[in-house]
C-alpha positions as CSV (number, residue, x, y, z in Angstrom):
1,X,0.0,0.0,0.0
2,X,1.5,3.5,-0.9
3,X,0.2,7.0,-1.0
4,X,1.9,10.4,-0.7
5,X,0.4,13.2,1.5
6,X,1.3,16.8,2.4
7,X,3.3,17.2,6.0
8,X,0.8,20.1,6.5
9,X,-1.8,18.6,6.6
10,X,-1.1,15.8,8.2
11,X,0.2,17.5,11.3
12,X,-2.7,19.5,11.6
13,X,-5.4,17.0,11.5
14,X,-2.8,14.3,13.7
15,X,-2.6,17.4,16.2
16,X,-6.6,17.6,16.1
17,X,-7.3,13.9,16.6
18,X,-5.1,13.6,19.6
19,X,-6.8,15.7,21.3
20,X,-9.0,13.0,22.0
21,X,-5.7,10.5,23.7
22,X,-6.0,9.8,27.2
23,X,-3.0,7.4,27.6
24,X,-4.8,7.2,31.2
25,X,-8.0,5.9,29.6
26,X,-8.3,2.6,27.2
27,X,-7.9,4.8,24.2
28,X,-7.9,3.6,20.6
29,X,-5.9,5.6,17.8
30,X,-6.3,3.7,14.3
31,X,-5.9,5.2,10.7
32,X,-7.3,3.9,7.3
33,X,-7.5,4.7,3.6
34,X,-10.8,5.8,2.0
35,X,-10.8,6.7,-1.5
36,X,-8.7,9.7,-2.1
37,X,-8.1,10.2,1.9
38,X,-6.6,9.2,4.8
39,X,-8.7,9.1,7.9
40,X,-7.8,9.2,12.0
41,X,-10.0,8.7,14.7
42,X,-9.2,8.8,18.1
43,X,-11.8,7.8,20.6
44,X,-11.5,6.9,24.7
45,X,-14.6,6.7,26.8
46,X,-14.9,10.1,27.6
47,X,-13.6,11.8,23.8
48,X,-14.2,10.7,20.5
49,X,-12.5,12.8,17.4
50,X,-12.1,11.7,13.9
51,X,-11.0,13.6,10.9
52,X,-9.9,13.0,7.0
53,X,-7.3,14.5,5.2
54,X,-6.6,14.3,1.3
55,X,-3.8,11.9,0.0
56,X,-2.7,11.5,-3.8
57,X,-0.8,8.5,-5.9
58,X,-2.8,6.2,-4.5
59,X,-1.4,2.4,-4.9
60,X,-2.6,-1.2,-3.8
61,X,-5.1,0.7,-0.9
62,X,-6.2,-1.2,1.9
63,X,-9.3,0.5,3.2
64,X,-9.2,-1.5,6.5
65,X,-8.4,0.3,10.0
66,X,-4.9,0.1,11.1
67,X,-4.3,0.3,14.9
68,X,-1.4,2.9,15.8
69,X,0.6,3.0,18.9
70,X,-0.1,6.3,20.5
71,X,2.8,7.3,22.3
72,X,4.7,6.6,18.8
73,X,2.6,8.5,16.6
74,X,2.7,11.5,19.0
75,X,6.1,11.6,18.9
76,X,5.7,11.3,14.7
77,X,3.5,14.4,14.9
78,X,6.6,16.8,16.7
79,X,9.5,15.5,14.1
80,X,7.2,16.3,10.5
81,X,8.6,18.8,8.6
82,X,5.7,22.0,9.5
83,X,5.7,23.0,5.6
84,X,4.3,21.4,2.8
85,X,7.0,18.7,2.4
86,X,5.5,15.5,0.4
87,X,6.0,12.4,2.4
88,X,5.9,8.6,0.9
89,X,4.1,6.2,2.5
90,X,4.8,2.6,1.7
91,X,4.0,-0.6,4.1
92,X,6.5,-3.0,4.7
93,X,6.2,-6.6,4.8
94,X,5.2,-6.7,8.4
95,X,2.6,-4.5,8.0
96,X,4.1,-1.3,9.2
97,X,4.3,1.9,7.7
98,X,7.9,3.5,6.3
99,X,7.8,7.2,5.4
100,X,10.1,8.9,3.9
101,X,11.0,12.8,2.4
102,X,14.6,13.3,1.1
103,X,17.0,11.0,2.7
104,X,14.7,10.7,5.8
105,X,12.7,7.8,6.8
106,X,10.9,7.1,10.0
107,X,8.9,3.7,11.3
108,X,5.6,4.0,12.2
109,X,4.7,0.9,14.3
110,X,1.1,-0.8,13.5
111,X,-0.6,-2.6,16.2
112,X,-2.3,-6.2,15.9
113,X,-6.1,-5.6,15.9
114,X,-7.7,-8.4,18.4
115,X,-11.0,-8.5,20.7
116,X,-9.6,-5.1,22.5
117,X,-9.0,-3.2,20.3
118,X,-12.0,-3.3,18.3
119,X,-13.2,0.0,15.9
120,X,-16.0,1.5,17.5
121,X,-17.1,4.1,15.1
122,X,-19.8,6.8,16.2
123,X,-22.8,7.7,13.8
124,X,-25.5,8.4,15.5
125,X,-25.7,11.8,16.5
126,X,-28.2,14.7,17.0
127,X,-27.2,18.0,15.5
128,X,-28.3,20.9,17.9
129,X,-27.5,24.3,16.1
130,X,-24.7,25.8,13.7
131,X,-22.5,28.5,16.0
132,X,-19.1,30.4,14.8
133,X,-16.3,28.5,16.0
134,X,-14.0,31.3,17.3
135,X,-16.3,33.0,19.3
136,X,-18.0,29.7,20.7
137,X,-14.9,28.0,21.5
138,X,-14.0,31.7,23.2
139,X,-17.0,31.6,25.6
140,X,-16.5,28.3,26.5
141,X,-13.1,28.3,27.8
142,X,-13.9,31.7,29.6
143,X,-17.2,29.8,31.5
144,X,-14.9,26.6,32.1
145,X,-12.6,28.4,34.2
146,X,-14.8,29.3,36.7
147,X,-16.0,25.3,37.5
148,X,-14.9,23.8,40.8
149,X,-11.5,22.4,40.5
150,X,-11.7,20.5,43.7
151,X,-11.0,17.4,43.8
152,X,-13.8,16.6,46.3
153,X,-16.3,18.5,44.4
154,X,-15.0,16.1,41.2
155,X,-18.1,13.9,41.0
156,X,-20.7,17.2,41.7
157,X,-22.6,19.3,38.8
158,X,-19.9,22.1,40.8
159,X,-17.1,20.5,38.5
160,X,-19.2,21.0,34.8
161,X,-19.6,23.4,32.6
162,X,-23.4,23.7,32.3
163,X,-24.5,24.4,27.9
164,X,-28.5,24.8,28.3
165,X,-29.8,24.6,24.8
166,X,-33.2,27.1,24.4
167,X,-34.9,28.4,21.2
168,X,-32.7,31.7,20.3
169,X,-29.7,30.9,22.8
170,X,-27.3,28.8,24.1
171,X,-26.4,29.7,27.5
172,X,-23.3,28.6,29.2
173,X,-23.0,28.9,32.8
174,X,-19.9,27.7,34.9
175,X,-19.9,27.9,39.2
176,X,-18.0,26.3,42.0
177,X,-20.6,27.8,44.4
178,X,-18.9,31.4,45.4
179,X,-18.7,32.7,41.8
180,X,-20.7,32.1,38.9
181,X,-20.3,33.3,35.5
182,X,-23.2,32.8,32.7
183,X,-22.7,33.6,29.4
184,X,-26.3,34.1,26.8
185,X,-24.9,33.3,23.3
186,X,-27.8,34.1,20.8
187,X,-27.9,32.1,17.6
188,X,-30.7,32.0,14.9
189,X,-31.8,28.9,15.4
190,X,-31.8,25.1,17.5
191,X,-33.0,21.8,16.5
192,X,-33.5,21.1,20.0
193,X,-34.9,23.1,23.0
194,X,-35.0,22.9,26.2
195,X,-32.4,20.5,26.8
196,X,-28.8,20.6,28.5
197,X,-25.6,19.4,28.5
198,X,-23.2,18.8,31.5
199,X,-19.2,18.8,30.9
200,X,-16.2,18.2,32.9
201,X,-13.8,21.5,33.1
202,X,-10.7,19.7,31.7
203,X,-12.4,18.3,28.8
204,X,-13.1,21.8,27.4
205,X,-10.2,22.7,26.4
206,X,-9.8,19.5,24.3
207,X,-12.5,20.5,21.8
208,X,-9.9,23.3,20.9
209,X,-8.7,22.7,17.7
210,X,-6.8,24.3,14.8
211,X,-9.0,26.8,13.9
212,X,-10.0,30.0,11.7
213,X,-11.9,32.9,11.4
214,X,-14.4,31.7,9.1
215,X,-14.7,28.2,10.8
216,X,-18.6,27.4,11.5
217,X,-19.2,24.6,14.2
218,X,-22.5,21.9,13.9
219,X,-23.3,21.2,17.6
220,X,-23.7,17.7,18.1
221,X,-24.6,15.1,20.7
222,X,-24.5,11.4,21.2
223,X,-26.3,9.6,24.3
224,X,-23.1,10.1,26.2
225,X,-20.6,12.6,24.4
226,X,-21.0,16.9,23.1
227,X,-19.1,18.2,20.3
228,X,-18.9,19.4,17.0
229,X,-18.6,18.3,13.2
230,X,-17.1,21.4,11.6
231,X,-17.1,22.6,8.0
232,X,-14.5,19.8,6.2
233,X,-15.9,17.0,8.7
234,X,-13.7,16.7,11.7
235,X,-15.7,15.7,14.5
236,X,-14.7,16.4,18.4
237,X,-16.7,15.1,20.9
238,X,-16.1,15.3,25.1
239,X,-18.3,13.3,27.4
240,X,-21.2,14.5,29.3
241,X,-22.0,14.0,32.9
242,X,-23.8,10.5,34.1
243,X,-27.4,11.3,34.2
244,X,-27.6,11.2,38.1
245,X,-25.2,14.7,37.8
246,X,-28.2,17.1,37.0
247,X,-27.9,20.7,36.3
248,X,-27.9,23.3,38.9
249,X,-30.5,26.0,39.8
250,X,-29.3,28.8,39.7
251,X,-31.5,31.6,38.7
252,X,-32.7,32.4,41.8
253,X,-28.9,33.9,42.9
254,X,-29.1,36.6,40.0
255,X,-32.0,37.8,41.7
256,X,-29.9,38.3,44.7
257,X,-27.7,41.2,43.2
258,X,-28.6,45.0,44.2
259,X,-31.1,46.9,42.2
260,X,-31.0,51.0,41.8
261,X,-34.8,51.3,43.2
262,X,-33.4,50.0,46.4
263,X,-31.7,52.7,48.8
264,X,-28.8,50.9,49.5
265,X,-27.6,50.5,46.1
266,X,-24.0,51.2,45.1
267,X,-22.2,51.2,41.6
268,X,-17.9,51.6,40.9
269,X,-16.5,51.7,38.0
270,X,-13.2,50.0,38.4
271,X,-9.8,49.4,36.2
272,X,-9.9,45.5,36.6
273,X,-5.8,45.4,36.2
274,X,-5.9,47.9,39.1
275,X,-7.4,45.8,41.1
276,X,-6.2,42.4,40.1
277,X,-2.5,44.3,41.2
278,X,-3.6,45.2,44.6
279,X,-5.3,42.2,45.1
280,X,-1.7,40.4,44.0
281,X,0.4,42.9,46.3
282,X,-1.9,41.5,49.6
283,X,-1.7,38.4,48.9
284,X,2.0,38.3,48.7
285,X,2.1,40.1,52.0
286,X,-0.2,37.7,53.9
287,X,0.0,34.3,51.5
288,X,-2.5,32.1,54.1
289,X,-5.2,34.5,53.9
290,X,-8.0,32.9,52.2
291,X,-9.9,36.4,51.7
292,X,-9.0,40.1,50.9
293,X,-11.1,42.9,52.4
294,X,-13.0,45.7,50.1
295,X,-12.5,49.1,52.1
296,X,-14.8,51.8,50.4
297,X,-14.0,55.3,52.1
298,X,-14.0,59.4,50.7
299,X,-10.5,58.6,49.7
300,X,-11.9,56.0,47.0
301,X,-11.3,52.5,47.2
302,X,-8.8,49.8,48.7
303,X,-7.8,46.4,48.9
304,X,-6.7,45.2,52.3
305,X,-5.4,42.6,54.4
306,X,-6.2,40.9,57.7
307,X,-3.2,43.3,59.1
308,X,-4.4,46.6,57.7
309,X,-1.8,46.7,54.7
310,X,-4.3,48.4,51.8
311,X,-3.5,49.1,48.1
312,X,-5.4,51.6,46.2
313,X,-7.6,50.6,43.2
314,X,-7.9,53.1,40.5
315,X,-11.9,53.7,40.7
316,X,-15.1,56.5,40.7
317,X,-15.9,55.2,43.9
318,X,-16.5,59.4,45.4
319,X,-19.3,58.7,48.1
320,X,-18.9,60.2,51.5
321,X,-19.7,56.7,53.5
322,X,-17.2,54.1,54.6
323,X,-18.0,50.3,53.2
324,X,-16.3,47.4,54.1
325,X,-16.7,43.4,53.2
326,X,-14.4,40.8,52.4
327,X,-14.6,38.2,49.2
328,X,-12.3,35.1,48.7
329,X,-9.7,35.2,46.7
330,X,-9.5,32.4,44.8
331,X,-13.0,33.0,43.8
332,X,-12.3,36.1,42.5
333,X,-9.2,35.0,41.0
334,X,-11.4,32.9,38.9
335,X,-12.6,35.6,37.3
336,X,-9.9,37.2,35.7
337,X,-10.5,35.6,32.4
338,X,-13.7,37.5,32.0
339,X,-13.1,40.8,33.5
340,X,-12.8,43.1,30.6
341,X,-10.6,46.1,30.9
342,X,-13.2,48.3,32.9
343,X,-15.9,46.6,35.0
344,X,-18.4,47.9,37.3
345,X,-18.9,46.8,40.5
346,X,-22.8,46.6,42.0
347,X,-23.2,46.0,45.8
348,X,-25.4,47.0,48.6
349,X,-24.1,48.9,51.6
350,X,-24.2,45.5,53.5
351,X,-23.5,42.8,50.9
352,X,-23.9,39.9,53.3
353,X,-26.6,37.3,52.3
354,X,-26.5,38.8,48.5
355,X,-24.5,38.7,45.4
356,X,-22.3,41.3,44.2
357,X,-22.0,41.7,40.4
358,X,-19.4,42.6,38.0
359,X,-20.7,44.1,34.9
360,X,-18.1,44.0,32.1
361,X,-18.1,46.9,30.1
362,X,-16.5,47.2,26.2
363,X,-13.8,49.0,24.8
364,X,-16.5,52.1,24.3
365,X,-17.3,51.3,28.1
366,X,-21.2,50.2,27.2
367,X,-22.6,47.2,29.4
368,X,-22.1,44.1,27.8
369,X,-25.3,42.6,28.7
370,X,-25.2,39.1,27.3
371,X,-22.7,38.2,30.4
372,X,-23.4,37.9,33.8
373,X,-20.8,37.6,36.3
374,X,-21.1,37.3,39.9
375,X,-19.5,36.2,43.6
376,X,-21.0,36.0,46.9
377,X,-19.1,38.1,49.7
378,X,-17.7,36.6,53.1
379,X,-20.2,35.9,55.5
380,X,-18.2,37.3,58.7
């Protein structure tokens, strides 16, 4: 059997497909020959990715799969030429695959198909909606980051990124109970409503592929796995929570934030790097403190520490009262990724038993109002 192929190419869609190798799971990389193409697939029990890619000088094909060692073949992927270098490949009499470009030549080792390591191939899915790749992928990683990271919170819907699928939006919500951050993406239309999808934090950023501007997603779902199919067939899918790991209610906490009928009601627009510094500059000055304190006063506002040591925050706070509460750090370390440049900061005088809000605000500092981002003060 011998073909010829672009290095490209094939390093692009290799890359892609192992996204989907867990060498800690029973994961199964295999490779065949269809037509004019050469197809991977990759699949574990929690990721399943398959992809084509085109080959030409096509000789004595054997359309069968062909088992590959994964280990080997990632190691393959990092020593291809990156350019568009044409690489040989011919099988030698024991079955494995020789590839060569100039004088170079490198052994790719085929493994013997038996009863475990049978081809499992996925077809039946459910398409959901069609999304822009960049900015979906975008949202995604920005809600993942905010899911519980703890290991005893591993097997709770506090570990998942929460996709809720609804007739004009998708909305993406991630928690791990003191900060939440929910995202409303609006597309034009679903095939499904009123359904959801759980998913594990780490798997998220394995549905990141190679991709570009112009790159449309197909959301799809199988019984047990969420992905995509994009627009030259790849597919990427991540498993979904067991069906005992249900979604969690969370509406009711957005009602919790301040309002500007109520008295009480306070509103600071903040430089977020301001205040990611001074929240930085505490820390390093008292490590074991879980929390940092929020000290409102006429000379503006500061971050401070269990021992007094404060740090100004560049802000509009101008008000002629004195306000002071404490949030955990971590949990709003959690939300750097989504803090834009200027946020806005909405509290009540006494934030205890409430949820204070961070509206994020765009480069012509207007409310971004698809995104809501919030975090649930100290209660001491």
């Amino acid at each position: 059997m011998n073909f010829k192929i672009k290095s490209s190419s094939l390093q692009k869609l290799g890359n892609d497909v192992m996204k989907g190798y867990i060498k800690t799971q029973k994961t199964i990389l295999a490779l065949r020959m269809s037509n004019s193409q050469l197809e991977l697939l990759c699949y574990s029990p929690s990721t399943y990715f398959q992809g084509k890619v085109d080959i030409t000088d096509m000789k004595n094909l054997d359309n069968s799969w062909k088992i590959l060692d994964g280990d080997n073949f990632k190691s393959f992927l990092l020593i291809l030429p990156k350019d568009d270098t044409i690489i040989d490949f011919n099988t030698t009499t024991l079955g494995d695959f020789t590839l060569k470009y100039g004088k170079n030549k490198i052994n790719l080792n085929i493994i013997d198909i038996g009863e475990d390591n049978l081809i499992k191939e996925e077809n039946n899915f459910t398409e959901i909606t069609e999304v822009d790749a960049v900015s979906f992928m975008e949202s995604m990683k920005d809600m993942s980051k905010i899911v519980s990271k703890d290991k005893n919170k591993e097997y709770s819907s506090l570990s998942f990124l929460h996709i809720f699928f609804n007739e004009d939006n998708i909305t993406l919500m991630g928690t791990q109970s003191i900060s939440i951050a929910e995202n409303i993406y609006k597309i034009d239309k679903t095939r499904i409503v009123d359904d959801s999808v759980l998913i594990k934090g780490i798997y998220i950023d394995l549905l990141d592929t190679t991709l570009s501007a112009t790159d449309t997603w197909t959301l799809i779902k199988t019984k047990s796995k969420f992905g995509y199919k994009n627009n030259n067939g790849f597919i990427a899918l991540v498993a979904i929570s067991a069906e005992d790991i249900k979604p969690i209610k969370y509406s009711h906490l957005k009602n919790l934030t301040a309002t500007k009928e109520e008295n009480d009601y306070n509103e600071v627009k903040i430089d977020s790097t301001s205040l990611k510094n001074a929240i930085a500059d505490v820390s390093k000055l008292s490590p074991t403190d879980p929390s940092v304190l929020f000290s409102f006063n006429e000379e503006g506002l500061f971050i401070k520490s269990s021992m007094d040591d404060r740090f100004e925050v560049l802000s509009d706070y101008s008000l002629n009262k004195e306000l002071n509460f404490g949030i955990n750090k971590e949990a709003l370390k959690s939300l750097y990724s989504i803090w834009t440049k200027n946020i806005i900061m909405v509290f009540k005088d006494n934030p205890i038993m409430t949820v204070i809000e961070f509206k994020l605000l765009d480069s012509k500092d207007d409310i971004i109002d698809n995104i809501f981002v919030g975090v649930s003060p100290d209660d001491q």
